[in-house]
Structure formats: C-alpha cells, structure tokens
LUMPA-720879 format. One record per residue (C-alpha): residue number from 0; y, x, z; residue in three letters. Coordinates in steps of 0.05 Angstrom, whole numbers, padded with zeros to 5 digits. Example, Ala and Ser with C-alpha at 12.3 -4.5 7.8 and 13.67 -1.06 7.14 Angstrom:
<nodes>
(0, (-00090, 00246, 00156), 'Ala')
(1, (-00021, 00273, 00143), 'Ser')
</nodes>
This chain:
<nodes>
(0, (-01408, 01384, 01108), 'Unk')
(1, (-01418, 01433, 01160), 'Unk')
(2, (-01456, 01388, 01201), 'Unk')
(3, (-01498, 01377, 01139), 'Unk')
(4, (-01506, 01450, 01138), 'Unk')
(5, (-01538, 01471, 01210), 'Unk')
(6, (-01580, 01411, 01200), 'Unk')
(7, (-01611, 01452, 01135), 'Unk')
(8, (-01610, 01513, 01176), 'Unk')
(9, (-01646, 01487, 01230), 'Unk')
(10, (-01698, 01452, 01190), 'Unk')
(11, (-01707, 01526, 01156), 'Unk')
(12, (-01709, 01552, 01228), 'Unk')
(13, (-01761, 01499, 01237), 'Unk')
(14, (-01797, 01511, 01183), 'Unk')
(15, (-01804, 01588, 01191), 'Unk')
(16, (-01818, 01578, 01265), 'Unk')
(17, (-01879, 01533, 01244), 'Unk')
(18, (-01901, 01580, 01186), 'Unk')
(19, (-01905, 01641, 01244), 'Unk')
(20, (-01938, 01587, 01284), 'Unk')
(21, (-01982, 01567, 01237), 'Unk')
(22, (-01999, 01633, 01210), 'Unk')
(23, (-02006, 01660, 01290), 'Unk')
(24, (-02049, 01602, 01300), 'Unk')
(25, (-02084, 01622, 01228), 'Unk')
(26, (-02104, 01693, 01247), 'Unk')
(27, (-02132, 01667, 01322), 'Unk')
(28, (-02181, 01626, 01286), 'Unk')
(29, (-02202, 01684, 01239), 'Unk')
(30, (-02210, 01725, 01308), 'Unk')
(31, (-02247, 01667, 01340), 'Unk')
(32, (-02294, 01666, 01271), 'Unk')
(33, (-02304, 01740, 01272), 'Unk')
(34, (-02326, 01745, 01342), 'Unk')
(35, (-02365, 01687, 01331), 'Unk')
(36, (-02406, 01726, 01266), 'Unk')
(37, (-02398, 01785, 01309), 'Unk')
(38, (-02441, 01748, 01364), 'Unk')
(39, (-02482, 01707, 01314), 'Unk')
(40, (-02499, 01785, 01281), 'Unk')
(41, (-02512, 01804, 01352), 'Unk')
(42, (-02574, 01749, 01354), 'Unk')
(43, (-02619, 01778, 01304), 'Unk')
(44, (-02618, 01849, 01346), 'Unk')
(45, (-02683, 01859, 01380), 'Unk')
(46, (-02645, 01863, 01447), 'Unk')
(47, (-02704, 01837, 01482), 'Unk')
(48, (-02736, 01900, 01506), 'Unk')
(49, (-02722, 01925, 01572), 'Unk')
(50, (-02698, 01995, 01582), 'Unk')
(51, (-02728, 02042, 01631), 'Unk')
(52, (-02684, 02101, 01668), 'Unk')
(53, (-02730, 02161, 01694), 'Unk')
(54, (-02690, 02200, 01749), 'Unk')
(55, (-02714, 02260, 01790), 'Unk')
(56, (-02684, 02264, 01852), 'Unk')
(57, (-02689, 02339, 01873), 'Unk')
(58, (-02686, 02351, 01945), 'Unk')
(59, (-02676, 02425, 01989), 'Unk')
(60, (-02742, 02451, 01989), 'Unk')
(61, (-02749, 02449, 01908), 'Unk')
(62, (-02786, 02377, 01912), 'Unk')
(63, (-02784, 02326, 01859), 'Unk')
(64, (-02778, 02247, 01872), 'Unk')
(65, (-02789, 02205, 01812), 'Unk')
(66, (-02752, 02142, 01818), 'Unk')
(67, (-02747, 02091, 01750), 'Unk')
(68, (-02694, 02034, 01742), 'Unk')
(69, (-02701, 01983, 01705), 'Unk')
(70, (-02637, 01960, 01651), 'Unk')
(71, (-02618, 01900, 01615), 'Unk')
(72, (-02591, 01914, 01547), 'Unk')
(73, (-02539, 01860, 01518), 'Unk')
(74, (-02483, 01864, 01474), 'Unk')
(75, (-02441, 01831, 01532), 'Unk')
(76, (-02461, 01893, 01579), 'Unk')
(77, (-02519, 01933, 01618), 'Unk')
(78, (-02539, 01908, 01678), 'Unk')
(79, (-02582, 01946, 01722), 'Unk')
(80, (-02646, 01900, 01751), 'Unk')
(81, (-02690, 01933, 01794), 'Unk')
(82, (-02709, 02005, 01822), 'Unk')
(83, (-02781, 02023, 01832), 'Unk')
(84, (-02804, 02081, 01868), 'Unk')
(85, (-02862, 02131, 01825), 'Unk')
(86, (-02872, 02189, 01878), 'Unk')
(87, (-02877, 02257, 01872), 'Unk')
(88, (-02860, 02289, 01802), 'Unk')
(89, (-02851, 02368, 01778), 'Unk')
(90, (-02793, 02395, 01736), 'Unk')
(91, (-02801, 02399, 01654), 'Unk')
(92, (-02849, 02328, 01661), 'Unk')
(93, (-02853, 02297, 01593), 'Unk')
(94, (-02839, 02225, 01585), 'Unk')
(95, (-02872, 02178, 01535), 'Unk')
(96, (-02899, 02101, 01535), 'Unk')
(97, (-02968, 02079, 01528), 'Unk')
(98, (-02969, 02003, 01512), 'Unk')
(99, (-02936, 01975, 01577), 'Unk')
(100, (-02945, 02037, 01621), 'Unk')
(101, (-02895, 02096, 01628), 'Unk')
(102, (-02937, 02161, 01624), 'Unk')
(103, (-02912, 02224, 01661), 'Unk')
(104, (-02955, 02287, 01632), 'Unk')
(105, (-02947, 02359, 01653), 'Unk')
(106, (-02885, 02401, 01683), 'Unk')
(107, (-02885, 02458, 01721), 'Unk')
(108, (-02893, 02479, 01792), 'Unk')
(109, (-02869, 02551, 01833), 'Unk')
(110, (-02929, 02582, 01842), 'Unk')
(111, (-02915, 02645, 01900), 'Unk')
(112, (-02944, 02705, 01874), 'Unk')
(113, (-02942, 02765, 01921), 'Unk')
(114, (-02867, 02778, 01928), 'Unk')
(115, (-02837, 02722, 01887), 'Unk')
(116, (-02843, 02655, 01851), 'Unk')
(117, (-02876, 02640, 01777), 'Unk')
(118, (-02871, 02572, 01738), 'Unk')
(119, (-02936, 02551, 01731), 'Unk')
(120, (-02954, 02498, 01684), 'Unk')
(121, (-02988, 02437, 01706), 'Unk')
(122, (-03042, 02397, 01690), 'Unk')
(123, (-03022, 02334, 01725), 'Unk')
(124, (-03010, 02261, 01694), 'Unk')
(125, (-02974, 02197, 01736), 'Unk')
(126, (-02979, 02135, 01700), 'Unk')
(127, (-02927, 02067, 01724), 'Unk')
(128, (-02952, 02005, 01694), 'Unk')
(129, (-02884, 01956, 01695), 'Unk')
(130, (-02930, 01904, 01684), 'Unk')
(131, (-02962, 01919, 01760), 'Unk')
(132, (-02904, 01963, 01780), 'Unk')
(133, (-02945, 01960, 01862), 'Unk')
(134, (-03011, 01985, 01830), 'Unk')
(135, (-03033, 02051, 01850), 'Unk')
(136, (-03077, 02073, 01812), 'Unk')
(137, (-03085, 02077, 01746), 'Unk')
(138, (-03157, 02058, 01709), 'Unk')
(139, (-03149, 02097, 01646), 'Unk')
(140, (-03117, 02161, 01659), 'Unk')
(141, (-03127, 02160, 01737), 'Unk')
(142, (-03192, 02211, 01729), 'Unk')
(143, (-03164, 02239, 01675), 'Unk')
(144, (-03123, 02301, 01680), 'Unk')
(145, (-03097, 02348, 01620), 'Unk')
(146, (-03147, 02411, 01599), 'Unk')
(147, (-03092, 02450, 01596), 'Unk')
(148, (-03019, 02460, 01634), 'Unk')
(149, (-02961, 02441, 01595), 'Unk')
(150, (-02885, 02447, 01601), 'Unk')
(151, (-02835, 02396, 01571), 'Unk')
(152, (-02895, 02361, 01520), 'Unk')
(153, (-02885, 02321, 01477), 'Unk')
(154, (-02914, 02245, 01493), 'Unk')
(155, (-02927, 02196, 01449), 'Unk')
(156, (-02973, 02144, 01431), 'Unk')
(157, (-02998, 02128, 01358), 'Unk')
(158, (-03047, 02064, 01343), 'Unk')
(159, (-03085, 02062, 01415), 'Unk')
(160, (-03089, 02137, 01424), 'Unk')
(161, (-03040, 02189, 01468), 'Unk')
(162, (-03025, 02253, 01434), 'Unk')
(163, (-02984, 02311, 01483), 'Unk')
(164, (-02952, 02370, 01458), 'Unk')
(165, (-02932, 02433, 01488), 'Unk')
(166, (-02864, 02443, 01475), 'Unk')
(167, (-02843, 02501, 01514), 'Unk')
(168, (-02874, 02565, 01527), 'Unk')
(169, (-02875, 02607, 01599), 'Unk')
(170, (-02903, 02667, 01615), 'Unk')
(171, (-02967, 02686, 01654), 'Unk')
(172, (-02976, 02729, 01705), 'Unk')
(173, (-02991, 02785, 01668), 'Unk')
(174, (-02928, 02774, 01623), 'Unk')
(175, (-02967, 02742, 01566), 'Unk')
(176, (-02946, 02674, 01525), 'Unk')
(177, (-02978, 02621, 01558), 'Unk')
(178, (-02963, 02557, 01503), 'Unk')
(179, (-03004, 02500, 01529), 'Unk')
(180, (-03033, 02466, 01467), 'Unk')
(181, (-03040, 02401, 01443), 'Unk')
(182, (-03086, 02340, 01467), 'Unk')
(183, (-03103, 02267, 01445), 'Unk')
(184, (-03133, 02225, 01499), 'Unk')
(185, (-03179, 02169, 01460), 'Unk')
(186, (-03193, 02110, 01508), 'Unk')
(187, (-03258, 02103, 01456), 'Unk')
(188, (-03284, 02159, 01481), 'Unk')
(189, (-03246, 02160, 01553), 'Unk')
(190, (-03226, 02229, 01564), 'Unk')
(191, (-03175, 02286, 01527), 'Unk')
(192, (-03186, 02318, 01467), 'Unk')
(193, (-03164, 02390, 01450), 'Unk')
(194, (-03125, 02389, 01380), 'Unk')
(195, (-03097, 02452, 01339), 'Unk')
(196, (-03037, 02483, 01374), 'Unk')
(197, (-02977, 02480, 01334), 'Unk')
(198, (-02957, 02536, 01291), 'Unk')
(199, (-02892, 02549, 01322), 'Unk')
(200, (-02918, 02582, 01374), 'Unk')
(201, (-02943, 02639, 01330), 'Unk')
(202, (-02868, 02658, 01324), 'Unk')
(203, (-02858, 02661, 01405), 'Unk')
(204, (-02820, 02718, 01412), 'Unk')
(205, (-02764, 02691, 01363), 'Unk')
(206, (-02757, 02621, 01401), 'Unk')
(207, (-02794, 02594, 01472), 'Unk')
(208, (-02780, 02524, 01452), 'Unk')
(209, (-02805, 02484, 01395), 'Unk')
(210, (-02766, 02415, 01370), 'Unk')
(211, (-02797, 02356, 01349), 'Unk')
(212, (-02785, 02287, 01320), 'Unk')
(213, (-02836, 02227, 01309), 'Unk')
(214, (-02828, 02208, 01243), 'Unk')
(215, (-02878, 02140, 01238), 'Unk')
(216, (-02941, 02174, 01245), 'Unk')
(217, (-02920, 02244, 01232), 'Unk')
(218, (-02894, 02298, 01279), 'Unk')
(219, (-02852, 02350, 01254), 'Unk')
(220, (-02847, 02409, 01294), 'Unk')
(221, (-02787, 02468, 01277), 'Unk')
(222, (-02758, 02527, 01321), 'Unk')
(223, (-02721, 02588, 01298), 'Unk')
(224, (-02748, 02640, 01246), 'Unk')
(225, (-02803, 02590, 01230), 'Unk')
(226, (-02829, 02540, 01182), 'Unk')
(227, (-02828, 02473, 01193), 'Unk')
(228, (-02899, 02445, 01199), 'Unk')
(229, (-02925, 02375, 01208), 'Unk')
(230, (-02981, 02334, 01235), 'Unk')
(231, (-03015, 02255, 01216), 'Unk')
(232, (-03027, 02222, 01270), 'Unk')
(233, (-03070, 02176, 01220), 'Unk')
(234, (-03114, 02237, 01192), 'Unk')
(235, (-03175, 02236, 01221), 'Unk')
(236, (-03182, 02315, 01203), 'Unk')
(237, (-03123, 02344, 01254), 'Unk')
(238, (-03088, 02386, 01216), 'Unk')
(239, (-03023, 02417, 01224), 'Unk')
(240, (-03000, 02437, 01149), 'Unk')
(241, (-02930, 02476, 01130), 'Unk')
(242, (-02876, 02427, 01103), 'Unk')
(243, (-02831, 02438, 01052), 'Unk')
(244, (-02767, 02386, 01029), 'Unk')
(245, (-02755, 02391, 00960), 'Unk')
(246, (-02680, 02383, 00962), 'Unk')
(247, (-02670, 02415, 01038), 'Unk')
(248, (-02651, 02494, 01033), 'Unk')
(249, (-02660, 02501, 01099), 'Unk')
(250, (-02713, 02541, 01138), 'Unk')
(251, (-02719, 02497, 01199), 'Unk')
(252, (-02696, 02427, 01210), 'Unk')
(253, (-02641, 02436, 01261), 'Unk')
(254, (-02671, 02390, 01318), 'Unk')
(255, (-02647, 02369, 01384), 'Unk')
(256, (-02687, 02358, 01448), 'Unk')
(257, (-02675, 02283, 01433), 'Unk')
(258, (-02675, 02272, 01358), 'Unk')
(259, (-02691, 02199, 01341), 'Unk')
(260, (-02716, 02173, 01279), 'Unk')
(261, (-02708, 02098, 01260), 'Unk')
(262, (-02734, 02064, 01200), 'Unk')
(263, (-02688, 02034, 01153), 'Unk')
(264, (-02701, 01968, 01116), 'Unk')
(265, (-02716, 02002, 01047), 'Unk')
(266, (-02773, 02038, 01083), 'Unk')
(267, (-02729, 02107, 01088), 'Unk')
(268, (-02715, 02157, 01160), 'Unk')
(269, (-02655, 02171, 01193), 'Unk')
(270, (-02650, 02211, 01247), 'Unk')
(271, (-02603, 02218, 01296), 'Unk')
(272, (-02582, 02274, 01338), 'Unk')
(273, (-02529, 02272, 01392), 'Unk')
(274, (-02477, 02329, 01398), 'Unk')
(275, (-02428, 02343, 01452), 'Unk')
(276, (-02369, 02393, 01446), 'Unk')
(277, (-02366, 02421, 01522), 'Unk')
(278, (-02328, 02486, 01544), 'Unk')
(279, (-02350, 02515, 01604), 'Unk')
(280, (-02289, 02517, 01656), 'Unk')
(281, (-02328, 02551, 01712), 'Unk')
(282, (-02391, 02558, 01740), 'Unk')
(283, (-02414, 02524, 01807), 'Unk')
(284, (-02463, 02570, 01830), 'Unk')
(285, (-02488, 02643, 01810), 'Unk')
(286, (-02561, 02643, 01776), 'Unk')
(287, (-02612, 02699, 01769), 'Unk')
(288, (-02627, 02725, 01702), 'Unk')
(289, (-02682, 02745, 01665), 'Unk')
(290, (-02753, 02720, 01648), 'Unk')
(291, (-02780, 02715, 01712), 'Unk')
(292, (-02739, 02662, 01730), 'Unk')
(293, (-02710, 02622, 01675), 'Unk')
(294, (-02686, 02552, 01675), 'Unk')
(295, (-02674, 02515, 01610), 'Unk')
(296, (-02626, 02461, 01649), 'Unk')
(297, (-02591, 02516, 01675), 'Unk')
(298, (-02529, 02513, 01631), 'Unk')
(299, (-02520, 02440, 01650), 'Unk')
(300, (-02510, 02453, 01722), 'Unk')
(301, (-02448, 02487, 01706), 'Unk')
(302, (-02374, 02453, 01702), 'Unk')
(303, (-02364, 02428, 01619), 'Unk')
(304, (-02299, 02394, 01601), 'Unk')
(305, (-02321, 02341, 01553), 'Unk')
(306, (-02290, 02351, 01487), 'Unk')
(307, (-02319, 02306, 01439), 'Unk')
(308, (-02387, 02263, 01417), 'Unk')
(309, (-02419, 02261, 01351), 'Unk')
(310, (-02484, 02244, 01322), 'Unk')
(311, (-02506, 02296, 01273), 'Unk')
(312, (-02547, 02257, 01217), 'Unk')
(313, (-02601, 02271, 01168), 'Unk')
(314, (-02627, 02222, 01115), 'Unk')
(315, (-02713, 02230, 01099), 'Unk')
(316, (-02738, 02191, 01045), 'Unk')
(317, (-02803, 02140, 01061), 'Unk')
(318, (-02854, 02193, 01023), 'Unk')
(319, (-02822, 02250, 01059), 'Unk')
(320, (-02804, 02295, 01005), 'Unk')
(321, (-02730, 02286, 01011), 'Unk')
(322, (-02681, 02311, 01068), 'Unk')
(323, (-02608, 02303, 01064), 'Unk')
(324, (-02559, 02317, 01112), 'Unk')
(325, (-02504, 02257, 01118), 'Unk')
(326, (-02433, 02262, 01144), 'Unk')
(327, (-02428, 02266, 01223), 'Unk')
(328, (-02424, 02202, 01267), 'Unk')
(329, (-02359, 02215, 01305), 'Unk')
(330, (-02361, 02174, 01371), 'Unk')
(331, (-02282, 02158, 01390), 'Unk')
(332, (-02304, 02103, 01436), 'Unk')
(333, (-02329, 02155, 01481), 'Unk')
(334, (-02265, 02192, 01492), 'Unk')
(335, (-02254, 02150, 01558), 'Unk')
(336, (-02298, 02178, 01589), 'Unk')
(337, (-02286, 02238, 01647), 'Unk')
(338, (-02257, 02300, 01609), 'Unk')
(339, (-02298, 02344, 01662), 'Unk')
(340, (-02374, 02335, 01679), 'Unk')
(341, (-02438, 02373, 01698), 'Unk')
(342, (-02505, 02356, 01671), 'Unk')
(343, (-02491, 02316, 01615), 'Unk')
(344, (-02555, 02285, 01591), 'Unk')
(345, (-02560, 02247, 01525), 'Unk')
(346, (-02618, 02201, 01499), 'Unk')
(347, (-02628, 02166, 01440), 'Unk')
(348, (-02669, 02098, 01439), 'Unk')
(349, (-02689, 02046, 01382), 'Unk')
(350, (-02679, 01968, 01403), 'Unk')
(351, (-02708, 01947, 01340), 'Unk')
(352, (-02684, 01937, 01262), 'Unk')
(353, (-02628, 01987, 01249), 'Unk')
(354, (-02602, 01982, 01325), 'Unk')
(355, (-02596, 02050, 01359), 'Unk')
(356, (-02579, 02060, 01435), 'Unk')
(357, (-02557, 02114, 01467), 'Unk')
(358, (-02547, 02136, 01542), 'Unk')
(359, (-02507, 02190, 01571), 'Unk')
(360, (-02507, 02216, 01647), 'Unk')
(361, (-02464, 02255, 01682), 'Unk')
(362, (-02442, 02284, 01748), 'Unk')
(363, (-02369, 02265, 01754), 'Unk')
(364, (-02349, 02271, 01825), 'Unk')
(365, (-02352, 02348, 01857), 'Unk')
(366, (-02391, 02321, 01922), 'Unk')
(367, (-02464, 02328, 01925), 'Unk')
(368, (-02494, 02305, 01860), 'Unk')
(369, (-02535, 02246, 01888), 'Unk')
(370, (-02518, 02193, 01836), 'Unk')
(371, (-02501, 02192, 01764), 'Unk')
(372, (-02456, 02158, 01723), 'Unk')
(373, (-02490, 02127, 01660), 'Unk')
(374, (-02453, 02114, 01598), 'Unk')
(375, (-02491, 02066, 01551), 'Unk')
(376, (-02470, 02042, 01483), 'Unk')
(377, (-02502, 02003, 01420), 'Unk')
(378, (-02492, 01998, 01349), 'Unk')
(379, (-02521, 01978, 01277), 'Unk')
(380, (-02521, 02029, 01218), 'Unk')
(381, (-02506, 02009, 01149), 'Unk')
(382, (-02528, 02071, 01094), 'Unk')
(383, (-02462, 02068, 01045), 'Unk')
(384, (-02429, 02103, 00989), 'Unk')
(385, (-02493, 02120, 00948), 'Unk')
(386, (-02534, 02145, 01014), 'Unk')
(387, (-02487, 02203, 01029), 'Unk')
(388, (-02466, 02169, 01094), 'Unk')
(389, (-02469, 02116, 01150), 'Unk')
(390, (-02430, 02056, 01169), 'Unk')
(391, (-02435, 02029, 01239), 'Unk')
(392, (-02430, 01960, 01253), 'Unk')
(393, (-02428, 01917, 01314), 'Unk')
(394, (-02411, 01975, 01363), 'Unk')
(395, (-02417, 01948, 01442), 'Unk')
(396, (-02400, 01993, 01491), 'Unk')
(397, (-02387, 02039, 01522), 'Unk')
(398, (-02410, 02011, 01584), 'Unk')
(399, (-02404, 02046, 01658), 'Unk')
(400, (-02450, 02036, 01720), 'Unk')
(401, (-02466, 02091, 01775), 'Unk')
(402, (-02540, 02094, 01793), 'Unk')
(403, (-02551, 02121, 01858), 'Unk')
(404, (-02610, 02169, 01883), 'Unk')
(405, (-02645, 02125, 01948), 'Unk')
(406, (-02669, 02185, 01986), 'Unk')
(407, (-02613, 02205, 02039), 'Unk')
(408, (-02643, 02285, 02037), 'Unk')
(409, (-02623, 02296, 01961), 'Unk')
(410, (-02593, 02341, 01931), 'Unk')
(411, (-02587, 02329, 01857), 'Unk')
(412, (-02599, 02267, 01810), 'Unk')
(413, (-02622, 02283, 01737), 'Unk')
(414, (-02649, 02246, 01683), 'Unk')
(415, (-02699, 02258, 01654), 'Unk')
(416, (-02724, 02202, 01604), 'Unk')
(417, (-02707, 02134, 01574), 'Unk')
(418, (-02756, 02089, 01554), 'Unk')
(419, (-02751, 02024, 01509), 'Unk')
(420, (-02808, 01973, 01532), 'Unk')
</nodes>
C-alpha cells in the first residue's frame, strides 16, 4: 500500500515536473516567436539609409576641422564605416542635404576689429558629395557663394531647389541687428535668390534666435514674444504669412534647435523634440559676458549631471489647422548612460515610415575633449488612446561607440549635424 503510494506521488512529481517543463519550454517558444515578429517588424523599417555624423574638431588657435563619419543603422547595432575628411569649417555652420551631397552654408568667423574680436557672419558654402567623397570641387555651388552672411541657417532642400535661413542674429560693428536673410539657390537659373526675411526678426530685441521645423513643404518659424509665421516652399509667390492653430492657445510653438517632424500614415505631423534634465555641478572654465562676445554653446561646455531624457510631443493635423500637445516620451532606456557629461548634443533623424532615430554626444571623460561618446537609439511610434498620446514600438538601443577626433592638435570634438542619406 505504501509502495503503491510513492509510486502515485512520484508520478504526480512527474507530472508537475513535466507541466513546469512543458510550460518553461511553452513560454521560450513564445519568446523565440516574439523576437522573431519583433525582427520580422524590424524588416519593413527603411533602415537602408546611411547616417552621416558632422564633427568639428576645434583646435588652439580658434580653427575649425570638419571631419564626417559615416554610420550603419540596424536594429542589431550601429556600426561606424568610414571617416572622410571635409577641411576647414567656421562655428554656427548649418547643415542640410541636397540630393546626395551634404551642404555646409554660413557660420561665423572672429573678425579683429581695433582692440578686440567681432563674430562676423559668413558667406561661405562647402559642399561633400558621398557619392565622390575625393571630389574637390563642387559643379553647382562651387561659384556660388551666399549674398548675404548667415549664422546657424537653416538648410534644406524642397523639390530640386535649396532654401537657407538665418536663424540667429549678431551684431554689427556699429551695434546694429545684423539678421542675415533668407535665400533659395535654383539650379534652373544657377545662382541664389534673395527671399523675404522672416518676420521674427522684427521682434529682435525680445529673442536673437528664431526656431524652426520643416513641416512637408512648410517652414514654421517661432521665437519669444512673437507670432508664429510660415512659409510654402511650393508657392511660387514667397510669402511668409502669420499662422494661427485653431485649437493651440499658445503664442509661439515651443521649438527646439532640433525639432523633427515625421509624417504619420493617416497623412498627420508629429513632431518631436528632445529634452534633457541637466543640473549644472560646476563650471570648467570662466567665460566673458556680454554682447560682444557671446556664445550660444556656451552653457554646454560646462559640467551637467544627466538627470533624465524625454521627448516633448506635439500632434499637427495634415491641413495644418490643428496643434495638440501629447503626453511626454519618457526615455528610461537612457538612464545607463554617464550621470555627468559636458556638451550634450541631441539630434533627431527620420529612417523612413514612422521610424525616428535619435543621437546623443557627450564628453564623458575629464581629459581633453578629443572624442565623443555617441549614444544612438531607434524606435516606431504608434498614435493611441484617441490621438492624445504615443506608443513606441520596436525600441533598439541604446547603442555606445566613441568616435575619435584624427587631428593630434585638438582641442575639442563637437557635433554639429546628422544627416540621413
């Protein structure tokens, strides 16, 4: 009888042992299938494109090295490929592609004035084809400098033209607003084009800066104590015009220097912004003050513990009436990254559908800042719960590599641009 009895016991053993390893064995294959839609998902991203790195590579004497490196973008990883030399660049350079070729248009350049230095804006363009990454010279825009100086423009192509805007305002010598305008180079007609200047600049004394964000072929332009205004791309008669949401109370549409907007599959805008929660914890050199010499990357420089990353989101409807503001994008994947930092420098970039990118460098170590350490992360949004929010799906990331600055006299590494090709 007993004997009878630890053989039913043990068969009950048995039998629980195989339903844990049946039910083990169960939820592996559920993980295996996941992964597997998870990776089968992953196939319809446009991950195709290659991503392009801009770095300036500052050296002692105030010089500027453009270097670009070249990135793979998977949902296994990022793999760095190749690093191509550009040549000399300027400080506040905008950044934009024109069909395969990476345009670099203005910046500005110490100019010595009697007894001290003034930011003067520059004219200058630098075009890399990565098509014919050895090729020198450039047959559309080599002749073919801006009419006008501009600081941190805005570049970007629409259809086969090249529109820069002036996004920051310095001062002249004399202490006057000097705003730099707007221009459309036409390869039709083969040379730039002066546009109206944006209204924002009518309102310099409140704000320096203007933001922006391409919205198809619309730029919308906001800064403080102004209006937001907007310009088509597609209308042949140039105009900037005041724009007002019907459901958006406020004044100005609060922009970062990297806003991206992405087109969802109902024909609708979301734009992204990314914010970081830094505290200063000290200060790693002493800066000047005032107008005469004013640095907009200044507060970078400076030691930040890295609190937290967010995107801050805002919903426009496909006839552009409509702006809602969505519930924050926390980022908790992030939070392994280094708690302390200097120049942390987000971007923003669209791999195609409803697949965002974005790229974060830093200065981790406290040596010489002659390399970065790039944090680079992907994900799909889903709009949910009656388009008051997001969902994000297939998150990758983040993923760590150090790119290193190749000239042995520099100083400082920054980035300055990312471009999707």
């Amino acid at each position: 009888m007993a004997n009878h009895e630890e053989e039913e016991e043990e068969q009950k053993s048995g039998t629980q042992g195989g339903a844990e390893e049946e039910e083990e064995w169960l939820r592996s294959v559920k993980q295996m299938r996941h992964a597997e839609e998870q990776r089968s998902m992953m196939k319809d991203w446009d991950l195709t494109k290659t991503v392009y790195l801009c770095f300036g590579t500052y050296g002692r004497s105030a010089a500027v090295f453009c270097n670009i490196e070249s990135l793979d973008f998977s949902s296994s990883g990022v793999r760095s490929m190749k690093v191509y030399s550009v040549g000399a660049a300027l400080n506040g350079m905008g950044i934009g592609a024109y069909g395969s070729k990476i345009v670099f248009a203005g910046g500005y350049e110490g100019i010595f004035e009697g007894y001290k230095y003034r930011s003067c804006p520059s004219k200058g363009m630098r075009v890399f084809n990565t098509k014919k990454p050895n090729q020198m010279k450039d047959p559309v825009f080599d002749n073919n400098t801006l009419q006008r100086g501009k600081c941190c423009p805005l570049v970007v192509q629409y259809d086969c033209r090249l529109y820069v805007l002036s996004t920051l305002s310095l001062k002249t010598g004399a202490g006057e607003p000097f705003s730099g305008g707007f221009e459309m180079f036409d390869p039709k007609v083969g040379k730039w084009v002066t546009l109206p200047e944006s209204p924002t600049f009518g309102y310099i004394r409140h704000s320096r800066g203007t933001s922006c964000v391409v919205v198809g072929s619309n730029i919308f332009v906001s800064t403080s104590c102004c209006p937001i205004y907007r310009f088509d791309m597609a209308d042949p008669n140039h105009q900037w015009k005041q724009h007002i949401f019907t459901d958006y109370p406020g004044f100005s549409i609060p922009l970062g220097c990297e806003t991206l907007a992405v087109e969802t599959r109902d024909g609708d805008w979301v734009l992204f912004t990314c914010k970081l929660e830094v505290h200063r914890v000290a200060d790693d050199k002493d800066y000047p003050k005032g107008d005469d010499y004013w640095d907009m990357f200044d507060v970078f420089d400076r030691l930040l513990e890295w609190k937290d990353t967010s995107m801050i989101v805002y919903l426009m409807s496909k006839d552009l009436t409509s702006l809602t503001a969505l519930e924050p994008l926390k980022l908790p994947q992030l939070n392994t990254v280094p708690l302390c930092a200097r120049n942390i420098e987000p971007y923003l970039v669209h791999l195609g559908a409803q697949t965002v990118g974005l790229i974060l460098s830093a200065d981790t170590g406290n040596e010489a800042m002659r390399e970065k350490e790039i944090f680079s992360m992907m994900f799909e949004f889903e709009i949910v719960d009656s388009m008051r929010s997001l969902a994000l799906r297939n998150f990758c990331g983040p993923f760590r590599f150090t790119s290193r600055t190749p000239e042995s006299l520099a100083t400082r590494l920054s980035l300055l641009g990312a471009i999707v090709l």
